[in-house]
C-alpha positions in Angstrom: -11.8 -11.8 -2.2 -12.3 -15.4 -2.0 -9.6 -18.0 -4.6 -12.0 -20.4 -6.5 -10.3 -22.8 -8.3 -12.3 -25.9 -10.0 -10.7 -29.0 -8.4 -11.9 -31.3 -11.0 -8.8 -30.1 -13.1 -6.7 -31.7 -10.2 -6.2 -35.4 -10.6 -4.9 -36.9 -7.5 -7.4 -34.6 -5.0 -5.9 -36.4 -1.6 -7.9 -35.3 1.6 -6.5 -34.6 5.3 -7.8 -34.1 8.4 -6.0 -31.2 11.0 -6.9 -29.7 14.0 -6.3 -26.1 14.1 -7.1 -24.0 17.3 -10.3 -22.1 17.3 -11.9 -24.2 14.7 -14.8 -26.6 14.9 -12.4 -29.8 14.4 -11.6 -31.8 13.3 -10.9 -29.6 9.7 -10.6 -32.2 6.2 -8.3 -30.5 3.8 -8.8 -31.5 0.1 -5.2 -30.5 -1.8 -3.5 -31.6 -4.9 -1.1 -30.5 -7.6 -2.3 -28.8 -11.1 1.4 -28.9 -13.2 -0.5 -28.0 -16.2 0.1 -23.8 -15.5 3.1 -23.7 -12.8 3.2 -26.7 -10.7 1.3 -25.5 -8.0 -0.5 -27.2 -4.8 -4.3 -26.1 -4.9 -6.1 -26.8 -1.4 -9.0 -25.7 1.0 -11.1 -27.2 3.6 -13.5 -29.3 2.7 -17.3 -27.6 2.1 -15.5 -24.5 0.8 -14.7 -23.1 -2.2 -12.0 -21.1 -1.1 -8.7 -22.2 -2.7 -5.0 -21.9 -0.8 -2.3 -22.0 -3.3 1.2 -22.6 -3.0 3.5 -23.0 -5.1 5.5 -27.0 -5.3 8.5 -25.8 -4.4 8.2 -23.6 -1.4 5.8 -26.1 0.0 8.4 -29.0 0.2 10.8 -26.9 1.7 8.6 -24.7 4.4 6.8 -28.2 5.4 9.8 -30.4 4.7 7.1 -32.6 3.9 4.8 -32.3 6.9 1.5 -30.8 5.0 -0.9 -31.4 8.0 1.5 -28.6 10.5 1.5 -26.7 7.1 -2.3 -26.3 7.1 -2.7 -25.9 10.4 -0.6 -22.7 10.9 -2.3 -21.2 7.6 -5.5 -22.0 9.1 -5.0 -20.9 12.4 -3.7 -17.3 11.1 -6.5 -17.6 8.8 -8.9 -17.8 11.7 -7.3 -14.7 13.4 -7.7 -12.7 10.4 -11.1 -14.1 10.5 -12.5 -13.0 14.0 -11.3 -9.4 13.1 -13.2 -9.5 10.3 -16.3 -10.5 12.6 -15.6 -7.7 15.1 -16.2 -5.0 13.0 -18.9 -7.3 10.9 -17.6 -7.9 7.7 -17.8 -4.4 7.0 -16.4 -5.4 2.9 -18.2 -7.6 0.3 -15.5 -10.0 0.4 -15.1 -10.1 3.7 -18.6 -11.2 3.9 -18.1 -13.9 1.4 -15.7 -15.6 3.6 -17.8 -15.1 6.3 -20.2 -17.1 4.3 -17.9 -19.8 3.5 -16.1 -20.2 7.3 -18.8 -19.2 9.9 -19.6 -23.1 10.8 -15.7 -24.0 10.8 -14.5 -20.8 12.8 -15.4 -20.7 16.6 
């Protein structure tokens, strides 16, 4: 089921742009930080409401730093997960919100 998280609590929203394979690219990410609860970095493509989260730490040290390769795997394994979604059509409710929220991003 689909992570909506209200990014107006986030105060330094920062967007970029990736290029995973077998999406519509290029992709703009919207991320940021919310260390009000646990420090944590909120993100999703831009036109979703879908929300990634991961927490500070284990960001900084699986992406020593280099978000846009970050996103782009997620994305990309994302996308699998995705297309076997579509093949046997969404079959669960939340399945079929993604599909909702992805099927102009997702070749």
């Amino acid at each position: 089921m689909p992570n909506n998280y209200d990014f107006s609590k986030l105060q330094n929203v920062k967007t970029l742009e990736v290029n995973p394979m077998g999406w519509i690219n290029p992709i703009s990410i919207e991320y940021g930080v919310d260390f009000d609860l646990s420090a944590d970095y909120y993100w999703r493509v831009r036109g979703t409401q879908h929300t990634f989260v991961i927490p500070v730490p284990r960001m900084n040290y699986i992406s020593s730093g280099n978000y846009e390769k970050h996103f782009t795997e997620v994305l990309e394994k994302f996308g699998e997960e995705y297309k076997g979604w579509k093949e046997i059509g969404f079959a669960a409710e939340w399945m079929r919100e993604y599909e909702t929220q992805y099927r102009r991003f997702i070749l």
